[in-house]
N, C-alpha and C positions, 0 to 999 in steps of 0.2 A: 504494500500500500504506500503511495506515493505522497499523500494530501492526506490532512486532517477530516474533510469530507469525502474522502473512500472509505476510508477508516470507519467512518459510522456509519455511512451506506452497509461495512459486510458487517460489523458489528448488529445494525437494526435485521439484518436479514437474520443472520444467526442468533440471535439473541433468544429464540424459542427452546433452537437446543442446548443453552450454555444453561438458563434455566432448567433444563431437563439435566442437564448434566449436573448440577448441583442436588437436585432432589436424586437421582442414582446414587450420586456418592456420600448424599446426609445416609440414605437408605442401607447402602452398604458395607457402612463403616469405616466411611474415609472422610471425617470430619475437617481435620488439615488442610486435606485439597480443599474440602467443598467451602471451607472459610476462605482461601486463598482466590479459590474464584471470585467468588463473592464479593470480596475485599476490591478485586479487578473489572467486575462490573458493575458496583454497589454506585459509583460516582456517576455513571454513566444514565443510570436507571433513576439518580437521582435528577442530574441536571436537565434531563427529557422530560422530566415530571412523570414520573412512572415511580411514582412513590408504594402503591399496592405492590408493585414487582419485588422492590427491595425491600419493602417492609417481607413478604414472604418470605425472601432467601435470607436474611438476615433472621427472620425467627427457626425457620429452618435451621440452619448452623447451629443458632445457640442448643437447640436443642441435642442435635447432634453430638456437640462439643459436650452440652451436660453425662449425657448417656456415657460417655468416652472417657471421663473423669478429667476433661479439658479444661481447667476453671479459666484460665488465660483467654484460650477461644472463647470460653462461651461471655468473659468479662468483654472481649474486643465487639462479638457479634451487639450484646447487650448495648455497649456504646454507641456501636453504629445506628442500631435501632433509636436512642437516645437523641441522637443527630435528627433524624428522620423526623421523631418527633417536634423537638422545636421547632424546626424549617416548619412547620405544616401550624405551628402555634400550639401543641399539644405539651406544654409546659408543664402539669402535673405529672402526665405518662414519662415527658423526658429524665424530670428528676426522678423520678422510680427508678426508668433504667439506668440513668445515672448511678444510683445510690445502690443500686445490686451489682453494679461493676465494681464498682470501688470495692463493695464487700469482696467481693473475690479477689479481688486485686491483693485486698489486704492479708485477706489470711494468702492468699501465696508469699507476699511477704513475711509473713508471720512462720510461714514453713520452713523457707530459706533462712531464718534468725535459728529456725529450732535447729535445724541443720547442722548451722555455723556452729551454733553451740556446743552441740553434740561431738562434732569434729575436734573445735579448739579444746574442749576435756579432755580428750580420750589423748591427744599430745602433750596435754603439760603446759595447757596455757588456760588456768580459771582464770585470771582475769577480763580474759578476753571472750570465752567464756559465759560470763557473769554478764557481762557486755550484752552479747546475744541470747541470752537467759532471757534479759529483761526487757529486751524490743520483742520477742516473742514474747511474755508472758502481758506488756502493753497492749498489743494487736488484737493477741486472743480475748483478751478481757474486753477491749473495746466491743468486741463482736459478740461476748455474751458466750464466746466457744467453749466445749466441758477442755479441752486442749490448756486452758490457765491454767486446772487444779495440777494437773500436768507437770507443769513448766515451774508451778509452786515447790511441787514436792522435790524436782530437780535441782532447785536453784537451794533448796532447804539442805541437801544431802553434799552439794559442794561446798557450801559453807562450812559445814559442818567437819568436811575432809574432801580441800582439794585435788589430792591426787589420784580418787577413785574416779574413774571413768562412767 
């Protein structure tokens, strides 16, 4: 494709199957791809005003992504949705999905601290440690996660004797 307008001439022609292609691969269990498509036609389907289209693929994905244990996709799919909504003036629906991406967002955050933590113990470094103890056990509690009591009882047992793992 040569032009910006070829480009959405074969984009509009194909666009039935790229859709279809997203529902085979939400269906199939290829959530990845089908966020990626989506992600690559989602703009397209916006600026046409084919807002019904992308609100579809975009609920589609998240769902996908949830099933898959994607919290990332299905936080990106959720924001997109988000976007969709404001543009269209649906400002209570956008902050919802606003506010359930973040949740996701967060506790993967919160994962990545337990992680770190978990890690920096097990070599010999509580401080740091301690460090990541407590951005995870902040994140968790924000969210109300049973994952604090968790993070409590960890953070209780290296105080206690930092060089048990």
């Amino acid at each position: 494709m040569d032009s910006a307008p070829s480009a959405r001439a074969w984009l509009e022609t194909e666009l039935g199957n790229l859709l279809a292609a997203v529902v085979v691969m939400t269906e199939e269990g290829w959530p990845g791809q089908a966020a990626r498509l989506a992600a690559a036609i989602g703009p397209y389907l916006e600026s046409a005003g084919r807002a019904p289209e992308a609100v579809t693929v975009h609920r589609r994905v998240m769902r996908a992504a949830r099933l898959a244990d994607d919290g990332a996709g299905e936080a990106a799919a959720l924001g997109n949705l988000a976007v969709i909504d404001r543009r269209l003036g649906r400002y209570p629906q956008a902050a919802e999905h606003h506010q359930q991406a973040a949740a996701l967002f967060r506790h993967g955050w919160a994962r990545a601290h337990h992680g770190l933590a978990r890690a920096y113990q097990a070599v010999g470094s509580p401080d740091q440690a301690r460090g990541h103890f407590g951005a995870a056990l902040n994140l968790y509690s924000q969210l109300g996660a049973p994952q604090a009591e968790q993070i409590r009882v960890q953070l209780a047992a290296l105080d206690s004797n930092p060089a048990v793992p």
